[in-house]
N, C-alpha and C positions, 0 to 999 in steps of 0.2 A: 712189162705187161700188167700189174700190179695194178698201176694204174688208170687204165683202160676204163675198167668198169664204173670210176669213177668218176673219168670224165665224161663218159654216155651214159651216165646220170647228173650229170654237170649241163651238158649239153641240152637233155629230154628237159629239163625244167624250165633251161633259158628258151626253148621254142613256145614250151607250153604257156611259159608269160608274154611272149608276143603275141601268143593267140587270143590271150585271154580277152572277152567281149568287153569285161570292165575297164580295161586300160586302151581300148580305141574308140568308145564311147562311155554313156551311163542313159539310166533309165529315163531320165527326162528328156536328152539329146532323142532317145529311141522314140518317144511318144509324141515328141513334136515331128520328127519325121515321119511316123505312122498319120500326124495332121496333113501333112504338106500334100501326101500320097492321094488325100480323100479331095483335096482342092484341085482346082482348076483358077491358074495362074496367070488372067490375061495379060499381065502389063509386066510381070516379073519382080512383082516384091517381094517373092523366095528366093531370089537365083543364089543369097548366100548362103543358107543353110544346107551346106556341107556335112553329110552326116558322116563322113570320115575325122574329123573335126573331135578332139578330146571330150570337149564342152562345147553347147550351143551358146556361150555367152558372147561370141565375137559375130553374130548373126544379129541382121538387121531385127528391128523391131521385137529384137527382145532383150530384157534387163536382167540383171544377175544380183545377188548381193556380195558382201565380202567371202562368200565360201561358196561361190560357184553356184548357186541352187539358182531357177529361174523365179523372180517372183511379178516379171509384167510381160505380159503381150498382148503389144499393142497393135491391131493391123484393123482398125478401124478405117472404113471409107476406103478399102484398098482396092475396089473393084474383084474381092474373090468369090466366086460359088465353088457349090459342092458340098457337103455336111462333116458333122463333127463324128465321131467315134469316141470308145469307152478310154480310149489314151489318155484321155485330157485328165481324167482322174489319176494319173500317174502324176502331175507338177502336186505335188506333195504341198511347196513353202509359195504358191503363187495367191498371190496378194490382187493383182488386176489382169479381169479377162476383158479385156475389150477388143469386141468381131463386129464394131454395130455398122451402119449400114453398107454391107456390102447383099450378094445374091447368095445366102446360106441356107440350105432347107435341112430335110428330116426333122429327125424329132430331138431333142434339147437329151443329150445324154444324162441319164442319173447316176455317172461314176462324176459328175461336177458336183453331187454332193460331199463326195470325197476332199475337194479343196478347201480344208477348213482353216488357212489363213484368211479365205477369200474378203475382200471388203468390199471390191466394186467389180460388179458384172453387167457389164452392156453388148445386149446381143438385140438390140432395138434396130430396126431398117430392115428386116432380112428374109427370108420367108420360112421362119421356123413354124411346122404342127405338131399338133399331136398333145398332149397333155403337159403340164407345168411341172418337175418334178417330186412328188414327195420330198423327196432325199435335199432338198435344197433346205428342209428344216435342222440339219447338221451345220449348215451354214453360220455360226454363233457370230463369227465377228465380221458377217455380212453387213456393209449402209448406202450401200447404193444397189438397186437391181430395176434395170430397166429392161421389158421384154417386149414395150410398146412396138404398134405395125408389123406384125408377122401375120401368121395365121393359124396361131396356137386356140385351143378347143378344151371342152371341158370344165369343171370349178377352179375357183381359185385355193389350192392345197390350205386346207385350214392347218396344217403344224404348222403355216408359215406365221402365224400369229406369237408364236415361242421365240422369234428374231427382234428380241431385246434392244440389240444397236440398229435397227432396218431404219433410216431416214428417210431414203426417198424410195417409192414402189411404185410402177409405171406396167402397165397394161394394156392402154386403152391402143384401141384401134386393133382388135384381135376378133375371134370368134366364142369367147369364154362364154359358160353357161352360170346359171345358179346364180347364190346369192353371195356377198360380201363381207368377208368377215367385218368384227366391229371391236374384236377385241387387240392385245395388245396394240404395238406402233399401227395398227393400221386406225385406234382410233382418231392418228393427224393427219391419216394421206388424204388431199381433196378429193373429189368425184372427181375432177380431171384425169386422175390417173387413172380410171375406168371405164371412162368414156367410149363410146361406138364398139360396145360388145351387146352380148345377147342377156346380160346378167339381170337379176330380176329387182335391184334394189341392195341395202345394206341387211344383214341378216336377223331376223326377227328373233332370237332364242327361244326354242320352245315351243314355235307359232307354225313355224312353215318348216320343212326338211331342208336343210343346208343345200343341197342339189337341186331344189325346187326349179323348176323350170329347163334344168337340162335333159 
């Protein structure tokens, strides 16, 4: 009988470890299925994302590195609506978000400033509003961000002028207000990438309010 007690503390631990949330998923698995939940799926390019599944790395359209972390999803042109949520700042080591044209509204979450591997975001085709994020100035080793043809609103975030590596910045076809910044990488992007907004010009320092015309 001695032993008893030990094995029903033997026992209580090995339930407790099968219960545990960590070892039948993890927190990116969780956030991408917290995505999946917001979409509407016409054609079925989720049907494998299994959130009983250890890791999401055996799920289509999305890439892993050698230690499991997700760092691409790619579900561009995939025919999905419905909008994003604050999840998406949970891919901690994600490198490329690309959602561009499919049918995606709401407004562009500011936990994406959270993704600070990020290098390429394309949410271009979709019908995102609402303002451009601040928080996208956290963005360091950001060089592609394309936001063209939505129906985003508002100025163009002047901390985004602090994005060092930003090579290419794409806008146009939006409803943005104000003026353009002129300093850092934006002094290489052409007017192309601003084109058919409401913006009032490149920004005058000192001459006009940065928001001038919104």
């Amino acid at each position: 009988m001695a032993s008893f007690p030990l094995s029903l503390v033997s026992f209580s631990l090995t339930f407790l470890f099968f219960l545990s949330p960590a070892l039948s998923t993890n927190s990116e698995g969780n956030a991408l299925h917290a995505l999946r939940s917001r979409f509407n799926d016409a054609t079925n390019v989720l049907q494998s994302w299994d959130p009983t599944l250890v890791n999401p790395c055996t799920w289509f359209h999305v890439t892993c590195d050698a230690n499991n972390h997700v760092i691409r999803l790619d579900l561009g042109n995939s025919n999905i609506s419905g909008s994003l949520g604050p999840e998406l700042g949970q891919l901690k080591h994600l490198e490329y978000l690309e959602l561009y044209r499919n049918d995606i509204g709401g407004k562009i979450p500011k936990e994406l400033g959270n993704l600070k591997n990020l290098v390429s975001m394309d949410l271009y085709g979709n019908r995102f509003e609402g303002k451009i994020p601040k928080s996208f100035s956290k963005l360091k080793s950001l060089r592609f961000l394309r936001l063209n043809n939505n129906k985003l609103s508002g100025s163009i975030p002047r901390e985004l002028t602090g994005l060092s590596n930003l090579k290419v910045f794409d806008v146009s076809n939006n409803d943005l207000c104000g003026t353009i910044p002129v300093d850092g990488p934006f002094s290489t992007f052409s007017m192309e990438s601003f084109e058919n907004n409401r913006l009032s010009g490149p920004e005058l320092q000192g001459l006009v309010p940065y928001d001038f015309g919104c």
